[in-house]
VEXNUDO-784937 format. One line per field, with one value per residue (C-alpha): residue in three letters; x negated, y, z negated; residue number from 1. Coordinates in nm, 2 decimals, decimal comma. Last residue first. Example, Ala and Ser with C-alpha at 12.3 -4.5 7.8 and 13.67 -1.06 7.14 Angstrom:
REM residues 2
type: c(SER | ALA);
X: c(-1,37 | -1,23);
Y: c(-0,11 | -0,45);
Z: c(-0,71 | -0,78);
seq: c(2 | 1);
***
This chain:
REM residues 324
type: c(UNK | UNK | UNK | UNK | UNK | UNK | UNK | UNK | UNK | UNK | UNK | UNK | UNK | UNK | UNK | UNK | UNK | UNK | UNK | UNK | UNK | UNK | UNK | UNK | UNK | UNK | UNK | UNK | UNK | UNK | UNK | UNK | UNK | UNK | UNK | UNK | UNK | UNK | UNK | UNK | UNK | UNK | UNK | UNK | UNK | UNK | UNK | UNK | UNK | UNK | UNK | UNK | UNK | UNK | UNK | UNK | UNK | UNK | UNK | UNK | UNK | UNK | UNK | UNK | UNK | UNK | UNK | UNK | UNK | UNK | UNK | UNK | UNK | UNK | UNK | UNK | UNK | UNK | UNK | UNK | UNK | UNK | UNK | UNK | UNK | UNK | UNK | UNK | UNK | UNK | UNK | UNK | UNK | UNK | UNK | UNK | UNK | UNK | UNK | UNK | UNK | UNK | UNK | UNK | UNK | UNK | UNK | UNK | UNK | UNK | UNK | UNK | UNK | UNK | UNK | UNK | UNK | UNK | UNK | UNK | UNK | UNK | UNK | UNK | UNK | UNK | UNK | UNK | UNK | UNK | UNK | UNK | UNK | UNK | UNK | UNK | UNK | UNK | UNK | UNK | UNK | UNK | UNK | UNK | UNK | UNK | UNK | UNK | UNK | UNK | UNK | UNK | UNK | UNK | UNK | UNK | UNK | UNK | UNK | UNK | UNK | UNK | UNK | UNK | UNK | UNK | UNK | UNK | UNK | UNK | UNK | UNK | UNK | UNK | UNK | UNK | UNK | UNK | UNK | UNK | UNK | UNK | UNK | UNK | UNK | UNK | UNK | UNK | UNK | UNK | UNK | UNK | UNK | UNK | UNK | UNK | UNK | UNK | UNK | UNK | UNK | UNK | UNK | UNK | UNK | UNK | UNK | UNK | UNK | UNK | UNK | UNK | UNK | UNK | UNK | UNK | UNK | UNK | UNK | UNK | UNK | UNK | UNK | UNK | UNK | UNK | UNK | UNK | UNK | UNK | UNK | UNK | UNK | UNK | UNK | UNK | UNK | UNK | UNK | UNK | UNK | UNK | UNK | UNK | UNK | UNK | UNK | UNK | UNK | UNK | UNK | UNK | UNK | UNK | UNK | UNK | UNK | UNK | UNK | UNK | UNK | UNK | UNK | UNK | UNK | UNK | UNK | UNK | UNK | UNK | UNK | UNK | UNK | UNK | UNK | UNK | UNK | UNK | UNK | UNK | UNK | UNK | UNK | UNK | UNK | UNK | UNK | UNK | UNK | UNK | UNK | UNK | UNK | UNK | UNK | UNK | UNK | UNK | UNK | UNK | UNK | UNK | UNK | UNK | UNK | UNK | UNK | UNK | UNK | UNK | UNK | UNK | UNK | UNK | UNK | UNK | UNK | UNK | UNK | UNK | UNK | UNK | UNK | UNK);
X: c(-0,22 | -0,52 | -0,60 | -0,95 | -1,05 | -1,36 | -1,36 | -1,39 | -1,24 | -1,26 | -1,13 | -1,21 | -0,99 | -0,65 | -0,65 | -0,37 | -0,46 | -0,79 | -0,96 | -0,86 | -0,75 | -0,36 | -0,43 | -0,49 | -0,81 | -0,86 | -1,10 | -1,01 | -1,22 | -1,12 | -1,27 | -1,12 | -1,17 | -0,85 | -0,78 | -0,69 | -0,39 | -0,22 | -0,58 | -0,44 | -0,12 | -0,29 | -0,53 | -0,18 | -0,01 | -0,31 | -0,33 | 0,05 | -0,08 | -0,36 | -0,08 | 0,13 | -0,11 | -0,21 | 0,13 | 0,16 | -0,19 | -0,07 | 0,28 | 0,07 | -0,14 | -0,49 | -0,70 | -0,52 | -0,35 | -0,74 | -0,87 | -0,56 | -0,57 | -0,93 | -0,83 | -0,53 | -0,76 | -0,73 | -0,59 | -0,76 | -0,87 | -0,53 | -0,45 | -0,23 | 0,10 | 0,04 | 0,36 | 0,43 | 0,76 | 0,87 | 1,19 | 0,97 | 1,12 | 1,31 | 1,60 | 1,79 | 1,43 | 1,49 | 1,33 | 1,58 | 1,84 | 1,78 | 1,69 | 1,98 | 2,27 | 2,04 | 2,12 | 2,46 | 2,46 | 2,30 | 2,56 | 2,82 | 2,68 | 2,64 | 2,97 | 3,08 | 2,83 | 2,98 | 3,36 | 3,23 | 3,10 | 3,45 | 3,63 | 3,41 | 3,46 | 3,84 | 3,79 | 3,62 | 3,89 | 4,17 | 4,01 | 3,99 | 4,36 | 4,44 | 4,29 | 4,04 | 3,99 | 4,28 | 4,15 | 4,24 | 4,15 | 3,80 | 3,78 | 3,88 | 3,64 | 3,32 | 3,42 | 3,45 | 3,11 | 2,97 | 3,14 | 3,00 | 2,65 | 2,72 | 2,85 | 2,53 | 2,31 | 2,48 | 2,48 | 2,13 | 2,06 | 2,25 | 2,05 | 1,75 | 1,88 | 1,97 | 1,64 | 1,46 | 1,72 | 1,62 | 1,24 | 1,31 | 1,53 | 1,30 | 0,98 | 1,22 | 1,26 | 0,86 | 0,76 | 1,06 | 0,93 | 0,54 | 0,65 | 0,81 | 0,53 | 0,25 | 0,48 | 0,47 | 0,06 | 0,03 | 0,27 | 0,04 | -0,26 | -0,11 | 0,00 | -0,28 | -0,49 | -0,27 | -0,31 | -0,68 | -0,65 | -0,47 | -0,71 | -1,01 | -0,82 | -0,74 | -1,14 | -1,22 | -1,06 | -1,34 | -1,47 | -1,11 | -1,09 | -0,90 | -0,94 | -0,78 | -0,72 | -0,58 | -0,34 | -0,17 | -0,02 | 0,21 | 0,42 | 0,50 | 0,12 | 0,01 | -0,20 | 0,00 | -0,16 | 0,12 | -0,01 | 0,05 | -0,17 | -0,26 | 0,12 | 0,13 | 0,22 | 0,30 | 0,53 | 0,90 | 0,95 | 0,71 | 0,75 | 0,61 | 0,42 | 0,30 | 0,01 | -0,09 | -0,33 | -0,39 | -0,68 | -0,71 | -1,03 | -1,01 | -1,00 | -0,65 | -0,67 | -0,75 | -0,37 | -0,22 | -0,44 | -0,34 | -0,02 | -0,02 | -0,18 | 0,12 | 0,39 | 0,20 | 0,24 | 0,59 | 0,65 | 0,54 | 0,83 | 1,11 | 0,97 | 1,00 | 1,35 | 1,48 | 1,28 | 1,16 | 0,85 | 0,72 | 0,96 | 0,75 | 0,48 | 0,68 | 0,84 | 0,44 | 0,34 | 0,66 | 0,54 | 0,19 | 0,29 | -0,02 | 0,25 | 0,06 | 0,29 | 0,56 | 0,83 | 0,82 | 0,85 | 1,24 | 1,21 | 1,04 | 1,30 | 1,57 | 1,37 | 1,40 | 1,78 | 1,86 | 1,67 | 1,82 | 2,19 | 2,13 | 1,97 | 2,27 | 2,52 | 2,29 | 2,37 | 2,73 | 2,77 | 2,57 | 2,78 | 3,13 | 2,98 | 2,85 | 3,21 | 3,37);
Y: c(10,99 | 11,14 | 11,52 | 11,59 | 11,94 | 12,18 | 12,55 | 13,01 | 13,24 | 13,60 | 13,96 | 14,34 | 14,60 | 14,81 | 15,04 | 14,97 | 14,77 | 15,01 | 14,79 | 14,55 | 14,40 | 14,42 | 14,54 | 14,30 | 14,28 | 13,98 | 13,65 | 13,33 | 12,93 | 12,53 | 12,26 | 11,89 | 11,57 | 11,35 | 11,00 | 10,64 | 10,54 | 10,57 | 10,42 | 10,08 | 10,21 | 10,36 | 10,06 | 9,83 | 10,09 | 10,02 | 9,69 | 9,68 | 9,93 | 9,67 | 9,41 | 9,64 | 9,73 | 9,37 | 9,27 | 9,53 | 9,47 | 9,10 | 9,23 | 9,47 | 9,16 | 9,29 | 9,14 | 8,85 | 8,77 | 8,80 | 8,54 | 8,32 | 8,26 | 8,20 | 7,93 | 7,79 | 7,75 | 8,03 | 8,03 | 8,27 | 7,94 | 7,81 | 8,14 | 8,45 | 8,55 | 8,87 | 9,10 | 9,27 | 9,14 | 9,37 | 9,65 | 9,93 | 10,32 | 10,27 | 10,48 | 10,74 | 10,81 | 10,99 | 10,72 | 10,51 | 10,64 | 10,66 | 10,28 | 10,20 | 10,38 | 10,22 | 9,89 | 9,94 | 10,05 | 9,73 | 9,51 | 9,67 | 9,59 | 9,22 | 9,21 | 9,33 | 9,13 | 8,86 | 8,97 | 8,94 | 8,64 | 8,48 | 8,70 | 8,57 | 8,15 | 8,21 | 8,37 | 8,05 | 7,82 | 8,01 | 8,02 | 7,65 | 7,61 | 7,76 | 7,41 | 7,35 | 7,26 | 7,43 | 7,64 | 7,96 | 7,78 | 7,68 | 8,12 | 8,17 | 7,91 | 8,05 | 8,37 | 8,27 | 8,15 | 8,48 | 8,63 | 8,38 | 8,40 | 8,78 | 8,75 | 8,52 | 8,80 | 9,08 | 8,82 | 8,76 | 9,17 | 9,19 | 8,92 | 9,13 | 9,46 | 9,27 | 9,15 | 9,44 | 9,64 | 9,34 | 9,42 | 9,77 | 9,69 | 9,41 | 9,68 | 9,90 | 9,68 | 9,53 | 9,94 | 10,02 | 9,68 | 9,85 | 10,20 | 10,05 | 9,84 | 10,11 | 10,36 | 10,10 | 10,06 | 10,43 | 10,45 | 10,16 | 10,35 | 10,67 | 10,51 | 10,26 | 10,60 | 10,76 | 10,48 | 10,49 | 10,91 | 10,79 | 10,58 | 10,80 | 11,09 | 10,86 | 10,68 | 10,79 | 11,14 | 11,37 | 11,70 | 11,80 | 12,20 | 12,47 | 12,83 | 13,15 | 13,52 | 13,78 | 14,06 | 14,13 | 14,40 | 14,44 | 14,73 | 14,73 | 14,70 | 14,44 | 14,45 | 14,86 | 15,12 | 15,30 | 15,66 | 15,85 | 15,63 | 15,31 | 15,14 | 14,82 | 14,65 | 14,31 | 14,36 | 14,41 | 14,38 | 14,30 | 14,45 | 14,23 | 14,27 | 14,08 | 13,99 | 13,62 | 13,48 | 13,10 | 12,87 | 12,50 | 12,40 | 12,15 | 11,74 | 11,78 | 11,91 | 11,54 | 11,47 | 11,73 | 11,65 | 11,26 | 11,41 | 11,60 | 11,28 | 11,14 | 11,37 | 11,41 | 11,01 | 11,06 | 11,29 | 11,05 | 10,79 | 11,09 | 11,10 | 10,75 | 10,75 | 11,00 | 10,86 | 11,13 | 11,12 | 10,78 | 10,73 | 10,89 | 10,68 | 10,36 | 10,53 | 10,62 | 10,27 | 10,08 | 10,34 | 10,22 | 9,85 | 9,69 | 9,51 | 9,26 | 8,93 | 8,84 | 9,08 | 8,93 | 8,59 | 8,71 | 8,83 | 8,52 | 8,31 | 8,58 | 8,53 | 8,14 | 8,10 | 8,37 | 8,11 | 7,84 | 7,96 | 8,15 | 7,75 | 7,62 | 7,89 | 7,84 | 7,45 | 7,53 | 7,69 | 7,49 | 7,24 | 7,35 | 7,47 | 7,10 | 7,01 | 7,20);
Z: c(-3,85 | -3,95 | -3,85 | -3,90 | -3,91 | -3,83 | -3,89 | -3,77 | -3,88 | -3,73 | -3,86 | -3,71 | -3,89 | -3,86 | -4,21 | -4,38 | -4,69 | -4,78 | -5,07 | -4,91 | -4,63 | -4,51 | -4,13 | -3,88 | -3,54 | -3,36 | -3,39 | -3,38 | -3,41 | -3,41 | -3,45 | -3,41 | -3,50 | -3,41 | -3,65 | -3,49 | -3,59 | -3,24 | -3,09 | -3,05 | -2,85 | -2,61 | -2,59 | -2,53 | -2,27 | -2,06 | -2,07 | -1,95 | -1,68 | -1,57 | -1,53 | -1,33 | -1,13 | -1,04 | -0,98 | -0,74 | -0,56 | -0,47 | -0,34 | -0,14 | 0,03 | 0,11 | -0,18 | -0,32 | 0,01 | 0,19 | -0,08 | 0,02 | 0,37 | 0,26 | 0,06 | 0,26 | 0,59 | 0,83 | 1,18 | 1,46 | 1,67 | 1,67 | 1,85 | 1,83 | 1,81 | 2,05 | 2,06 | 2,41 | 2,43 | 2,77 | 2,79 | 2,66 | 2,71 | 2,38 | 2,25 | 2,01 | 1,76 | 1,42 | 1,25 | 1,05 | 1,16 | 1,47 | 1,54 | 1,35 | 1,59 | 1,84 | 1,72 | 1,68 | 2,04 | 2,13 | 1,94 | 2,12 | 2,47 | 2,40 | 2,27 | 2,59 | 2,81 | 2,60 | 2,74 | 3,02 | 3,02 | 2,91 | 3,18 | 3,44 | 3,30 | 3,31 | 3,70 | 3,80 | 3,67 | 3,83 | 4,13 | 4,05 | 3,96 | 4,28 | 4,42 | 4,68 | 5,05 | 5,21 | 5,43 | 5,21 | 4,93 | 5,08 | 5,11 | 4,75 | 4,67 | 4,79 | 4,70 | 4,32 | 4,37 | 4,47 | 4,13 | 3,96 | 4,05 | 4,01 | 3,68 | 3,51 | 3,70 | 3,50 | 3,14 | 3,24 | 3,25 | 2,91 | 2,77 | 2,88 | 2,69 | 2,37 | 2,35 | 2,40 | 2,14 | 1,86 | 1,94 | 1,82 | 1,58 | 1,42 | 1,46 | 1,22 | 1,01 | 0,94 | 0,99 | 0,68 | 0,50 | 0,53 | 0,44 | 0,12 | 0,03 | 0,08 | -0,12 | -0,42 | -0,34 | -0,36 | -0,69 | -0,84 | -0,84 | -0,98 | -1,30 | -1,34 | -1,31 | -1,54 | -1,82 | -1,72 | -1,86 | -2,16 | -2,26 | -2,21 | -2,46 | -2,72 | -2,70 | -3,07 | -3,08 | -3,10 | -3,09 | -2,97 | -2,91 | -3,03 | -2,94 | -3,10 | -2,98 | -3,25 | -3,34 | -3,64 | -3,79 | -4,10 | -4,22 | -4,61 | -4,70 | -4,94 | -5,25 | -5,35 | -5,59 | -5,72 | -5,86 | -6,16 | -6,33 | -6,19 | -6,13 | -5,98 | -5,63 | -5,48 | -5,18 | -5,17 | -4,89 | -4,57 | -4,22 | -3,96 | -3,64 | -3,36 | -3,16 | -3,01 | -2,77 | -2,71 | -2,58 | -2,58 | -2,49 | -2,21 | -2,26 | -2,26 | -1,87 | -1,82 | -1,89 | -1,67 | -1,38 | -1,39 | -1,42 | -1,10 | -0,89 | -1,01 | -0,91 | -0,58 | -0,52 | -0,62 | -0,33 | -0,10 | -0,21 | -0,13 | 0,15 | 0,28 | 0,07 | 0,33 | 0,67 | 0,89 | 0,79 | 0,73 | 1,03 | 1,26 | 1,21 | 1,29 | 1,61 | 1,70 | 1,64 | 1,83 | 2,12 | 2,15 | 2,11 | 1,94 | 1,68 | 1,44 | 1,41 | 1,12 | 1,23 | 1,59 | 1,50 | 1,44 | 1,77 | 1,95 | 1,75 | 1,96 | 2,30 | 2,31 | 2,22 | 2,51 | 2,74 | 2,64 | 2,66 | 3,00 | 3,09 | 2,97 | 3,22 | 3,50 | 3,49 | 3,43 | 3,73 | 3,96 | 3,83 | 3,90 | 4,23 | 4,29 | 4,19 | 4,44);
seq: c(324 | 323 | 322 | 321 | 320 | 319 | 318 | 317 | 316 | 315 | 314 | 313 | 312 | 311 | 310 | 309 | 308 | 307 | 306 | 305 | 304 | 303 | 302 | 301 | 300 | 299 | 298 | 297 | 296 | 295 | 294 | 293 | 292 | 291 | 290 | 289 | 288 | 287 | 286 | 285 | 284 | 283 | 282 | 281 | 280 | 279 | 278 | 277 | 276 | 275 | 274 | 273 | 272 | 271 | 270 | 269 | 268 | 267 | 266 | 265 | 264 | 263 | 262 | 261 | 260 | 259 | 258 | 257 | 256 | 255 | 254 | 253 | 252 | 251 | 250 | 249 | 248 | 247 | 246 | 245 | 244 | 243 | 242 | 241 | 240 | 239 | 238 | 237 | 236 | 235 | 234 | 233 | 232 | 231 | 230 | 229 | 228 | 227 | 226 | 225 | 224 | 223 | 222 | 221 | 220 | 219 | 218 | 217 | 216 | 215 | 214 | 213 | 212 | 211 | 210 | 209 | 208 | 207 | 206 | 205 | 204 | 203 | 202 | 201 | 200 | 199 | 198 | 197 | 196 | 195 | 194 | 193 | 192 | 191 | 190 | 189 | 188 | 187 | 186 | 185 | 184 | 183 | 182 | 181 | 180 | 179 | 178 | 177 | 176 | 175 | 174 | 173 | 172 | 171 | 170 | 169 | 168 | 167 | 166 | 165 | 164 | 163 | 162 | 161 | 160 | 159 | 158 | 157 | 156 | 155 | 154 | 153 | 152 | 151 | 150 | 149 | 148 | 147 | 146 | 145 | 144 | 143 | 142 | 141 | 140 | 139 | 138 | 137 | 136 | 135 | 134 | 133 | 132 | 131 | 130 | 129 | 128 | 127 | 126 | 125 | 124 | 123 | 122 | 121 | 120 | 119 | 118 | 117 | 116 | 115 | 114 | 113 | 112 | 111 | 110 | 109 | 108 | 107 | 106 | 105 | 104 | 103 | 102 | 101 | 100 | 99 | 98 | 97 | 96 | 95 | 94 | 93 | 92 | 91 | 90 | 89 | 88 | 87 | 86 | 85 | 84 | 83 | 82 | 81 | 80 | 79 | 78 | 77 | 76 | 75 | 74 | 73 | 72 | 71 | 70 | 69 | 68 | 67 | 66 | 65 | 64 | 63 | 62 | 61 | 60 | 59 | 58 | 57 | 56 | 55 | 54 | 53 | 52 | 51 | 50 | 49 | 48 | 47 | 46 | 45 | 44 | 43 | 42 | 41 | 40 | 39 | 38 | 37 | 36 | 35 | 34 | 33 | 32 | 31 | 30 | 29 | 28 | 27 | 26 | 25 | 24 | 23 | 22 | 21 | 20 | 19 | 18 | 17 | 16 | 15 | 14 | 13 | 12 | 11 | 10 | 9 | 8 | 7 | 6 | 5 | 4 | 3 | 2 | 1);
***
């Protein structure tokens, strides 16, 4: 009976072990490269299925709109106009018996006018990098949030492998017991063992079972995360496929370091939002910096003498500085 006892207990430590061993090989898992076809395709299909995924594309757009918006201020600014207007009194004198009048009663005007920035001593280029920094740094923020939505989502998926094999330990864990139980209910019934070890036995069943239990829970809560976050319900894999690499594949802290500063998102961040603070500074330089500008129209208007109604031809045509 006591070699049973121990069997029993042996199998249960090495359960322990070995369900110790596979969850630091999934939280390892979110630091290593996945080459897990299916893990890719979820991941993908997340960027588009997730809410806040989306909702970070469309700010990309939003950016790339402005950037637009601010180099169209580099364009000739061109407006139409036509209205009319009826003037009283208006300026008038008697020449005779007639009234000879400087400004007609009804008033006409129609006309098409352009304005256009000659110069504006770097406004117009400082805005535009200000957009840039803008856009640049909305790419990188989407980066970052697709890249912690594929570093959770590949935890949920390696989370619902690990689940799944501690489940299948927990089924062999039951058999073993289950035979064992056997075993004893047949030396009880010979009288070589104790009701108290049936007893025993059936304790240690119930215990597992009710971890298989918990076991099974935590799964389904896991797949309750797996579609919300992608849209998926389950996983066909049931391996770790993750590699974690070699000594050989190690980098020293300087190059480890190097590749941060170029590839790292939380590098490229920080560096947007420093060249956006630079930015904001030349904008704010050239706020008292003066704006050349010419501008021309030409339409037709009554109210010209020496006939004050007749419709006619008209144009202008200047240059002006506007100084803050």
């Amino acid at each position: 009976m006591t070699l049973y006892k121990f069997k029993a207990f042996k199998l249960h430590m090495m359960n322990k072990k070995l369900l110790l061993t596979l969850s630091v090989f999934v939280f390892s898992a979110e630091i290593f490269a996945q080459a897990n076809a299916e893990l890719k395709t979820i991941i993908n299909n997340s960027f588009k299925f997730f809410p806040k995924a989306i909702e970070a594309e469309n700010t990309i757009r939003t950016a790339e709109e402005k950037l637009v918006l601010t180099k169209l201020n580099n364009s000739t600014s061109i407006a139409a106009y036509g209205g009319y207007s009826y003037a009283a009194p208006v300026p008038e004198f008697e020449f005779g018996p007639n009234k000879v009048q400087f400004q007609p009663h009804n008033n006409f005007n129609t006309n098409v006018s352009g304005l256009y920035t000659i110069y504006d001593f770097g406004r117009l280029k400082a805005n535009i990098e200000k957009s840039k920094a803008d856009l640049l740094l909305t790419k990188h923020n989407v980066e970052s949030l697709q890249f912690q939505l594929a570093n959770q989502i590949s935890s949920i998926y390696y989370n619902i492998i690990y689940i799944k094999k501690a489940i299948t330990i927990q089924d062999t864990i039951l058999a073993f017991l289950g035979e064992n139980k056997k075993i004893v209910e047949t030396k009880l019934n010979n009288g070589d063992a104790l009701k108290f070890d049936v007893l025993n036995i059936q304790a240690s069943i119930d215990n597992e079972e009710n971890r298989k239990v918990d076991l099974s829970n935590l799964l389904q809560k896991q797949l309750y995360l797996l579609e919300y976050s992608s849209g998926y319900k389950s996983i066909s894999s049931s391996v770790f496929d993750f590699n974690s690499g070699t000594a050989s594949n190690l980098l020293d802290a300087v190059q480890a370091k190097e590749i941060a500063t170029k590839n790292n998102i939380d590098f490229l961040i920080a560096k947007d939002k420093m060249q956006q603070a630079i930015s904001d500074l030349e904008i704010i330089k050239l706020q008292e910096k003066p704006t050349i500008n010419s501008n021309a129209a030409l339409g037709f208007r009554n109210g010209f003498a020496p006939d004050i109604f007749q419709f006619r031809f008209n144009y202008l045509a200047g240059v002006g500085i506007n100084i803050p």
